[in-house]
C-alpha positions as CSV (number, residue, x, y, z in Angstrom):
1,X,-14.2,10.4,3.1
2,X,-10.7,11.8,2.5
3,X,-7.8,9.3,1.9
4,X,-4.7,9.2,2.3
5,X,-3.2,5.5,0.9
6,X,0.6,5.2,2.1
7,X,3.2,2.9,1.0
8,X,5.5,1.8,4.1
9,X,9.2,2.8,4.3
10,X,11.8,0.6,2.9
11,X,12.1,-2.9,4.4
12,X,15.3,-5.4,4.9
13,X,13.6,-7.3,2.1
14,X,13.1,-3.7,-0.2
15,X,17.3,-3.6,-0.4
16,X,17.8,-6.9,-1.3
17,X,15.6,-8.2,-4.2
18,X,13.6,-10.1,-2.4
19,X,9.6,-10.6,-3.0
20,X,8.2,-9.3,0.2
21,X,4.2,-10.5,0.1
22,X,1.7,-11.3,2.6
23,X,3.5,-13.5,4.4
24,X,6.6,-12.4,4.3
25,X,7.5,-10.0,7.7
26,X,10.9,-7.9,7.3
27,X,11.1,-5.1,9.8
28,X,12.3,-1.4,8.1
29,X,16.0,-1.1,7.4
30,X,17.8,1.3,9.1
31,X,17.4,3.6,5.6
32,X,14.1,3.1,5.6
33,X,13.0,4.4,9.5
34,X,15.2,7.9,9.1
35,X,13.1,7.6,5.5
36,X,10.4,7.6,7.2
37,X,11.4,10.1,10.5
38,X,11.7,12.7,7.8
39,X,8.6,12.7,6.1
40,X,6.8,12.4,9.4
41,X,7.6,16.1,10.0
42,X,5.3,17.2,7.2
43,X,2.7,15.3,9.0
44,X,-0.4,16.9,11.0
45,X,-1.5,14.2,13.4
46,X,-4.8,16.7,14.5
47,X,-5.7,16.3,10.9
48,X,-5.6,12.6,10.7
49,X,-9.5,11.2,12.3
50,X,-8.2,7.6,12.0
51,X,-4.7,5.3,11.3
52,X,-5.4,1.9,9.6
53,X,-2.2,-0.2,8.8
54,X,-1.5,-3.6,7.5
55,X,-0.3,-6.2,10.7
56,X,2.8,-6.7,8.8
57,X,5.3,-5.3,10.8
58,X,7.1,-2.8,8.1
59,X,3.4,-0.9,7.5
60,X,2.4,-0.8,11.4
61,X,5.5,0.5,12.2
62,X,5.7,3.3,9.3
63,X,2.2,4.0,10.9
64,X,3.5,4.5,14.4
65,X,7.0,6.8,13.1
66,X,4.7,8.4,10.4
67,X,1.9,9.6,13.7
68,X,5.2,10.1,16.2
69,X,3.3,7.2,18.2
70,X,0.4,9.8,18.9
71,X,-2.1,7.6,16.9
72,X,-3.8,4.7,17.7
73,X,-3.1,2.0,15.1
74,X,-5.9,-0.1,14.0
75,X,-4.7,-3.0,12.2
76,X,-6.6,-5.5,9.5
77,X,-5.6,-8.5,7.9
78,X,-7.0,-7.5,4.9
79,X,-4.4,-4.5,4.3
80,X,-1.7,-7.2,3.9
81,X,0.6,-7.1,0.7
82,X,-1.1,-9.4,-1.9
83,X,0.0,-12.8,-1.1
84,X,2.8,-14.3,-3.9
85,X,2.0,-17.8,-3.0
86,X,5.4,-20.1,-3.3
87,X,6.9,-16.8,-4.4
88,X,6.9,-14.9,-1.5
89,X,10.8,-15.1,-0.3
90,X,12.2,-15.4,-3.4
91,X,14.7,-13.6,-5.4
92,X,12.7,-11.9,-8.2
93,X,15.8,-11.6,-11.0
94,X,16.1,-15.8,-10.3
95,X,12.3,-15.6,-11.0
96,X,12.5,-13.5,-13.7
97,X,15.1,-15.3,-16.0
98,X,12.6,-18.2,-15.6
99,X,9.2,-16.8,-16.2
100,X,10.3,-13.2,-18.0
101,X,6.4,-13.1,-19.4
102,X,5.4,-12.5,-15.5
103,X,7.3,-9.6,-15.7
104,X,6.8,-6.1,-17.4
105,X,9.4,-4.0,-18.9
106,X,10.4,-1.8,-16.2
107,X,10.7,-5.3,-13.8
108,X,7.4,-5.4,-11.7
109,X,5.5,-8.2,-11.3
110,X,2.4,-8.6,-13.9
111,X,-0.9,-10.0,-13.5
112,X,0.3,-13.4,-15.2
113,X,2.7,-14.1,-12.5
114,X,-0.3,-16.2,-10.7
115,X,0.0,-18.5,-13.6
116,X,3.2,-20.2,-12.1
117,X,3.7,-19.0,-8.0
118,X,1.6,-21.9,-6.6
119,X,-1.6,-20.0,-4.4
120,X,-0.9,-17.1,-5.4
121,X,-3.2,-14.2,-5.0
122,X,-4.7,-12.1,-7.8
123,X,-4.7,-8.3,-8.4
124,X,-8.8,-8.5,-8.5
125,X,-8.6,-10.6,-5.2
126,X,-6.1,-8.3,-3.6
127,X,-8.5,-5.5,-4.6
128,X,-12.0,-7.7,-3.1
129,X,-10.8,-8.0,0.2
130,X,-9.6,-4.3,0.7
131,X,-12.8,-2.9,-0.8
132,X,-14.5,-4.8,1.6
133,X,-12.8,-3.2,4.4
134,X,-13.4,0.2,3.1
135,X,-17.3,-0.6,2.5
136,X,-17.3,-1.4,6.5
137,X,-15.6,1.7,8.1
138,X,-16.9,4.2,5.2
139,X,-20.0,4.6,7.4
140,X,-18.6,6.0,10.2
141,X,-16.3,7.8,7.9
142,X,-17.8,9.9,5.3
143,X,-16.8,13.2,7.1
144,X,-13.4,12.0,8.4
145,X,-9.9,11.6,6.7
146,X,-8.6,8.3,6.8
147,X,-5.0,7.3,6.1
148,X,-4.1,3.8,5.4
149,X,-0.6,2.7,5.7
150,X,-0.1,-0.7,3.2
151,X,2.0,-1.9,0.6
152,X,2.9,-1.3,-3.1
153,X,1.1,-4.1,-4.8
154,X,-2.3,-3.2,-2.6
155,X,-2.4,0.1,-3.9
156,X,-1.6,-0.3,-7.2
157,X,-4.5,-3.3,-7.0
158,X,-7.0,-0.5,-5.9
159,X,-6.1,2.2,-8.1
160,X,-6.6,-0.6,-11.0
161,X,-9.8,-1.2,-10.3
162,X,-10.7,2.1,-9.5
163,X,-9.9,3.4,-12.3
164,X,-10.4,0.7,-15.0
165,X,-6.9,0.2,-15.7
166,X,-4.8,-3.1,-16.3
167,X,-2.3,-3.3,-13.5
168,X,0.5,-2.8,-15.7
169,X,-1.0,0.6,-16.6
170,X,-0.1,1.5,-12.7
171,X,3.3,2.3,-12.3
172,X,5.4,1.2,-9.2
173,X,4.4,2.7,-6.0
174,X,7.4,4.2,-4.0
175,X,8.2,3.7,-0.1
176,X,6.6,6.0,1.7
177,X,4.6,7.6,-1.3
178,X,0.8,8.6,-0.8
179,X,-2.1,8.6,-3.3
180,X,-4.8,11.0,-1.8
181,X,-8.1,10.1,-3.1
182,X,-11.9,11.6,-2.3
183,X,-14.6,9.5,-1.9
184,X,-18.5,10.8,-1.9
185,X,-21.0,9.5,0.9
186,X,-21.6,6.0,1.4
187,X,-20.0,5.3,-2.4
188,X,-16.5,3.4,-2.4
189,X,-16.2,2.6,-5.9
190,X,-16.4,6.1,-7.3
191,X,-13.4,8.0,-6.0
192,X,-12.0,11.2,-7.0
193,X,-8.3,10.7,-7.9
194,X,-6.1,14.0,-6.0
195,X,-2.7,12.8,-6.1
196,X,-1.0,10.1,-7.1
197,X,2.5,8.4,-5.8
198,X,3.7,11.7,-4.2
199,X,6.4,12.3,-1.6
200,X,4.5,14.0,0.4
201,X,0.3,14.7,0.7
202,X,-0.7,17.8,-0.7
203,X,-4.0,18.0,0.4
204,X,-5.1,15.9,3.9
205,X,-3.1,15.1,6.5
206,X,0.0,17.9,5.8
207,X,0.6,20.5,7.5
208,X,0.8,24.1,6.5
């Protein structure tokens, strides 16, 4: 299976410091849609077997600009953005003066965060339930190429576990970035790493 992981465009929540989790459901600003329209030319829609997205509305509808609404969407719950708990809607600098430990240098969220936002989610938990999608549709999908429209804190989650890393070790994934990975049959927690946070795909999905 070939895999194409995408970040959604910029959301109303992505310009103004807001956490945006799981159950938080900003559309795409304005910035972000012609964000989006743009890299959507570079896209080969005959190359592209399926189109999963988060429900949330700012990955679905990436998915539908990023396809020019020639692609069925198949959404799943389990693509949403890791939930932040009694964090989710909050300013993160009000969050960060309180509880700087949750926080790594560069500003991003860190794994001890779920020590203080009440039912919040953890990176390994984010990483369970979307590995468990992938172990049901990589069946029918070891010969296809698969792209996956979710959010930042997924993606960094997977590539984390992937790839042994902490999650501060993953840098932050930009909007509309994609991470293009290579799986062999039937075998989901072995992938091979082709790129990694890019502006565009260089390998599935692009055309040429």
């Amino acid at each position: 299976m070939d895999l194409l992981l995408v970040r959604h465009g910029v959301s109303e929540h992505n310009t103004s410091d807001v956490i945006s989790g799981g159950t938080s459901n900003p559309n795409l600003s304005q910035a972000g849609v012609k964000q989006v329209e743009e890299v959507s030319k570079l896209i080969d829609n005959s190359k592209l077997d399926r189109v999963y997205a988060s429900p949330l509305i700012r990955a679905k509808r990436t998915a539908q600009i990023l396809t020019d609404f020639q692609k069925e969407i198949i959404t799943d719950d389990r693509l949403r953005e890791m939930n932040f708990g009694s964090w989710d809607g909050q300013h993160a600098e009000e969050l960060k003066i309180k509880y700087p430990d949750a926080f790594d240098d560069l500003g991003t969220i860190n794994s001890k965060y779920a020590e203080y936002a009440e039912n919040g989610e953890t990176f390994s938990q984010v990483a369970d339930r979307v590995e468990e999608f992938l172990s049901e549709i990589q069946p029918d999908a070891n010969d296809k190429t698969i792209m996956i429209v979710c959010h930042g804190f997924v993606i960094r989650s997977l590539i984390a576990r992937w790839f042994k890393l902490k999650i501060e070790d993953v840098m932050t994934v930009r909007n509309v970035s994609f991470t293009e990975l290579h799986f062999e049959k039937n075998d989901i927690e072995r992938p091979r790493l082709m790129t990694f946070n890019r502006t565009e795909p260089l390998y599935y999905g692009i055309k040429r």
